[in-house]
C-alpha positions in Angstrom: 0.0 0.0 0.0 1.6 3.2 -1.0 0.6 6.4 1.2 1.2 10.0 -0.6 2.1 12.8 1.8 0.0 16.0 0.8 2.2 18.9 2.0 0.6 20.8 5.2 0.0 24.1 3.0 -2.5 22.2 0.5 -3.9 20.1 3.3 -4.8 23.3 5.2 -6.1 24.9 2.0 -8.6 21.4 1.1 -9.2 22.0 4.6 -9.8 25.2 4.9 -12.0 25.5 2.1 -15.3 27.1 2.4 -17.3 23.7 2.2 -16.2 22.8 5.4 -16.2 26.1 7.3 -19.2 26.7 9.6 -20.7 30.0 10.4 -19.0 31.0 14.0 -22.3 31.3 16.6 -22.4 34.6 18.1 -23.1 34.0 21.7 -25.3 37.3 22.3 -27.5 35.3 19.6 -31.5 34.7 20.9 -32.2 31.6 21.8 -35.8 30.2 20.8 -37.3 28.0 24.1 -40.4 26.3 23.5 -42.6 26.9 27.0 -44.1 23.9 28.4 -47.6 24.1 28.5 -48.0 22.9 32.3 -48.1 25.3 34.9 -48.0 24.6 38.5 -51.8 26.3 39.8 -52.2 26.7 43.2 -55.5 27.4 45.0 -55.3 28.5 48.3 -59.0 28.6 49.5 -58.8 24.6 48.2 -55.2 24.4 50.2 -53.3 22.6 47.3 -51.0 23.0 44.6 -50.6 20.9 41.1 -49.4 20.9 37.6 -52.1 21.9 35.0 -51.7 21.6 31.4 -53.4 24.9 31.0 -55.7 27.1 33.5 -58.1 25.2 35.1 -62.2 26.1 34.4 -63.4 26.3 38.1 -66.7 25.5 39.4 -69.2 24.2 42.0 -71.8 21.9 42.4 -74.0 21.1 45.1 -74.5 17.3 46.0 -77.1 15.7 48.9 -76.0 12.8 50.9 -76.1 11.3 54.1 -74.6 14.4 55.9 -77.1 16.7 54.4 -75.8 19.0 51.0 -72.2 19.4 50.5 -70.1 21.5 48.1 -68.0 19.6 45.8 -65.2 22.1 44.0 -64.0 21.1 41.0 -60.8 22.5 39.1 -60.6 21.0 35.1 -58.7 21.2 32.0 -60.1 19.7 29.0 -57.6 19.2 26.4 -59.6 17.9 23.3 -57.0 17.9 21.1 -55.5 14.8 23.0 -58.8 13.5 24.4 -58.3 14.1 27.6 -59.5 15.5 31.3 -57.4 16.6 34.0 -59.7 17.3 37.1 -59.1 18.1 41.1 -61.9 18.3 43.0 -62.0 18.6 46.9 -65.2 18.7 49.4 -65.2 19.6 53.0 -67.2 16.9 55.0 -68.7 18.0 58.4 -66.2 17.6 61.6 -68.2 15.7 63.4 -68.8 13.1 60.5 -65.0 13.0 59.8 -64.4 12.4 64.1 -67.4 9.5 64.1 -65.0 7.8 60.7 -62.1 8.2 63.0 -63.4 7.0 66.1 -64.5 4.3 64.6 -61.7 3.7 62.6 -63.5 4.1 59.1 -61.6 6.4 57.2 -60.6 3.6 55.0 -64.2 2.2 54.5 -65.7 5.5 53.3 -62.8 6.0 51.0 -64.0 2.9 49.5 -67.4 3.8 49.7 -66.6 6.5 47.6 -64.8 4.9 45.6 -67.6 2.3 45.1 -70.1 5.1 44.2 -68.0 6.6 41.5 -67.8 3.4 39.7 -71.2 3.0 40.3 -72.2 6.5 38.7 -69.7 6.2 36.2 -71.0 2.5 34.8 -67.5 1.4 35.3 -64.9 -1.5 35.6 -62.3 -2.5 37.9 -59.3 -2.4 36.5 -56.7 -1.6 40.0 -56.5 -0.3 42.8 -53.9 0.2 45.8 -53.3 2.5 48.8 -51.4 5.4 48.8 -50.7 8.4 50.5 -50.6 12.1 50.6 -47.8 13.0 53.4 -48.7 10.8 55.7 -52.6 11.1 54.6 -54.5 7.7 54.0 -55.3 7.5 50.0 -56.2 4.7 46.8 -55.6 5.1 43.3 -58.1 3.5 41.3 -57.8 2.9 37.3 -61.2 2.2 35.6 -63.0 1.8 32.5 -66.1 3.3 31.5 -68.7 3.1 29.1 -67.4 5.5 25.5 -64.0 3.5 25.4 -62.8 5.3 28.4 -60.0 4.8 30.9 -60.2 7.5 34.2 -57.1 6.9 36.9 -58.4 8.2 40.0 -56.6 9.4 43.9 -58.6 9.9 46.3 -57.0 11.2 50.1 -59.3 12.3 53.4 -57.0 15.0 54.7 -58.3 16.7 57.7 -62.0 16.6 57.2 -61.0 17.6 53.2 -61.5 15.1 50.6 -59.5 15.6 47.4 -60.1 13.7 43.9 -57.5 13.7 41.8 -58.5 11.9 38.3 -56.9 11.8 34.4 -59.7 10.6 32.0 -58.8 9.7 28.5 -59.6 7.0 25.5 -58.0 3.9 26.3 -57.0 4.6 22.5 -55.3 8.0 24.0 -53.9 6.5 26.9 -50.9 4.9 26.0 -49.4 8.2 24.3 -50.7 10.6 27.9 -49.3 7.7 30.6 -46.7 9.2 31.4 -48.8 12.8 31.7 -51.4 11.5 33.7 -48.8 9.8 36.3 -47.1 13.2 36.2 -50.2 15.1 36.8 -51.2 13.0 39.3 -47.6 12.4 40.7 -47.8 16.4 41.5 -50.6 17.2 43.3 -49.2 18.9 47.2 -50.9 19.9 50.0 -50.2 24.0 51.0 -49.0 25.0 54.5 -51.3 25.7 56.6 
């Protein structure tokens, strides 16, 4: 094998040549970010924080049950484009009520009621479900289907005599691209200080 030897002045040239120059970056130059579209949204009144994809449509509703009529709260983000619903919702049971669970050690049975009577009122399936917690407060997450080819994973904690809703409803179609969303979502969700 015979090697040639170009001399260094017409290497530097063939290198040097304007083919293989770059532009030099000016480092004063703008930078384009792109701006995520989840915000951290905090309501104080409601005594939590969490990351929205947007800002949240709030509203109330009133519901009657055993206690008498409570106010639910509800803080959503629809994002059609992705088929998807990102919603908190919190309600404030009476103190005695939430002493009488305690006393009796039923915290965990009436988060399962109510866990029960939103399957129930959804028309849905069973899919999981497992205890959690929300620092040091007594939760479950529950995954579900429901009737329209839809998947909803749901938290529910009793904090206090507060009881906050977490849930991410999508297409089970959807839901394999928005996992890790909804997890995150979910995943983010912190109680204010007092």
């Amino acid at each position: 094998m015979n090697f040639k030897i170009i001399p260094y002045t017409l290497a530097a040239s063939i290198f040097l040549s304007g083919s293989l120059i770059s532009q030099p970056t000016l480092a004063n130059q703008p930078q384009t970010t792109v701006k995520s579209i989840w915000q951290v949204f905090s309501s104080q009144e409601g005594g939590f924080s969490i990351l929205f994809p947007g800002s949240p449509t709030v509203t109330k509703q009133k519901i009657k049950n055993k206690t008498g009529e409570i106010e639910v709260n509800l803080f959503t983000v629809e994002r059609p484009q992705e088929d998807v619903k990102y919603t908190v919702a919190y309600i404030d049971y009476p103190e005695e009520y939430i002493e009488l669970l305690k006393r009796n050690n039923q915290v965990e049975a009436a988060i399962d009621t109510g866990k029960k009577t939103a399957l129930e009122n959804a028309k849905g399936t069973l899919i999981s479900e497992e205890q959690m917690s929300l620092e040091g407060h007594f939760g479950k997450e529950v995954n579900y289907t429901k009737p329209g080819d839809k998947i909803v994973k749901q938290r529910i904690f009793l904090v206090d005599r507060r009881l906050y809703q977490v849930s991410a409803e999508t297409t089970t179609k959807m839901q394999k691209f928005l996992t890790k969303s909804i997890s995150g979502f979910c995943d983010s969700l912190k109680l204010l200080p007092k």
